[in-house]
C-alpha positions as CSV (number, residue, x, y, z in Angstrom):
1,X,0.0,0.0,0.0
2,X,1.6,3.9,-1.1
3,X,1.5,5.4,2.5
4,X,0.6,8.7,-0.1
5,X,-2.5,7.5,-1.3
6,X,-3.6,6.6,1.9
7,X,-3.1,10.0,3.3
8,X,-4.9,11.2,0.3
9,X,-8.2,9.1,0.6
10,X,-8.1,9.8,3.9
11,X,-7.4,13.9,3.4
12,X,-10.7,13.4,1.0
13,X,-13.0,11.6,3.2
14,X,-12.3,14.5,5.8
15,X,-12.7,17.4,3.1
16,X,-16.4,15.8,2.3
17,X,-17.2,15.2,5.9
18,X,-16.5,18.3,6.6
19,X,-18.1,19.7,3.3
20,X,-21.2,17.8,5.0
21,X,-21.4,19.4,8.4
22,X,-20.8,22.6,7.5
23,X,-23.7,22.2,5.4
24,X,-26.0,20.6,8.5
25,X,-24.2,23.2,11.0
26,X,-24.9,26.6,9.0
27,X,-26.8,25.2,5.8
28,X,-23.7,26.2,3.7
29,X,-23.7,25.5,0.3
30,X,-20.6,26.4,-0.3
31,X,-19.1,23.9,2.0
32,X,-20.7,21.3,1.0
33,X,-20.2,22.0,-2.8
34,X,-16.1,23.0,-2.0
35,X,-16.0,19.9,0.5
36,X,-17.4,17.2,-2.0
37,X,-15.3,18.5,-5.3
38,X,-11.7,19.1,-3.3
39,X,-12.6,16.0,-1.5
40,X,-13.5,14.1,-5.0
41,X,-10.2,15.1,-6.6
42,X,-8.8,14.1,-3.4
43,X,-10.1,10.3,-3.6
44,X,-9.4,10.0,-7.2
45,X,-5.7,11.3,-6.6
46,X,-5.6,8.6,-3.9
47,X,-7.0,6.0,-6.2
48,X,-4.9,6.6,-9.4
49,X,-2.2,6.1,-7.5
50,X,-3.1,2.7,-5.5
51,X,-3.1,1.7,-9.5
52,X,0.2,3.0,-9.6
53,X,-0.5,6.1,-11.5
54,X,2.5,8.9,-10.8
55,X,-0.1,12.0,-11.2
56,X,-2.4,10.7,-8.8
57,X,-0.3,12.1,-6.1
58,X,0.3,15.1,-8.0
59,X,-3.2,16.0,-8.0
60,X,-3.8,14.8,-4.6
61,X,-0.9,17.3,-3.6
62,X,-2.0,20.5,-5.5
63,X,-5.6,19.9,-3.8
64,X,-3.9,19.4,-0.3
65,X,-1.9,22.5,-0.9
66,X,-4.6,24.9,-2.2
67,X,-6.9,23.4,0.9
68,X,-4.3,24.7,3.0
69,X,-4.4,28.3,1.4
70,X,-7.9,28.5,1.7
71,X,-7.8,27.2,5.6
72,X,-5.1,29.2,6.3
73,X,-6.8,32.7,5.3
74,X,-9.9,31.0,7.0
75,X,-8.4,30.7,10.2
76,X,-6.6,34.7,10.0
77,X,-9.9,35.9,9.4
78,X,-12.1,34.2,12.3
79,X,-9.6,32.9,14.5
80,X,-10.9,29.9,15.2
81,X,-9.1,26.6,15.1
82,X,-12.3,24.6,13.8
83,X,-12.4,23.8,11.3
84,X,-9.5,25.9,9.8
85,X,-6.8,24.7,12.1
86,X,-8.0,21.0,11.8
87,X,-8.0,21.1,8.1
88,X,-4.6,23.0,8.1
89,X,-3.0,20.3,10.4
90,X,-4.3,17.4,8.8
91,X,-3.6,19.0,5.7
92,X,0.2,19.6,6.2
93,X,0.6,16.1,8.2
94,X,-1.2,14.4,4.0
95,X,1.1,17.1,2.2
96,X,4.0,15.3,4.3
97,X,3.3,11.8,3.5
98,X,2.9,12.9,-0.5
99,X,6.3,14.7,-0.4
100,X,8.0,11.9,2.0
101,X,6.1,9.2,-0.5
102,X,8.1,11.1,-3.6
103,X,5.2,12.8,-5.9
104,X,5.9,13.0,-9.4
């Protein structure tokens, strides 16, 4: 098993969970619709590259990194750790695996 493509599946089933409560929480569409495609592109990164495929860690990267961005200026502007500081940690620990792994 790529420790990479772990951290990736597991990266996107958080980014849809979270996608989902922040819809039940404050009826945000624009979690839910943000959570399901970064968390999407997140699963098939993870998947393509369980088949072996060198982009699927690629992508899985770029969609870990611009979730960071996004959580970062998140948690400037509110200052509160959930779910921005969650996100952002879990974030960096999957960007970690994917760079330790070797992405392509």
């Amino acid at each position: 098993m790529n420790p990479g493509a772990i951290a990736a599946i597991a990266y996107g089933l958080l980014a849809i969970g979270g996608g989902i409560m922040g819809y039940t929480k404050s009826q945000s569409k624009m979690s839910l619709i943000s959570g399901s495609i970064s968390g999407v592109l997140l699963l098939l990164g993870g998947i393509v590259a369980l088949q072996g495929i060198s982009w699927g860690l690629t992508l899985a990267a770029v969609v870990t990194i611009a979730l960071i961005a996004v959580f970062a200026v998140r948690l400037f502007k509110t200052q509160k750790f959930m779910p921005a500081g969650l996100m952002i940690g879990t974030g960096a620990a999957a960007l970690g695996v994917l760079l330790w792994t070797g992405i392509a």
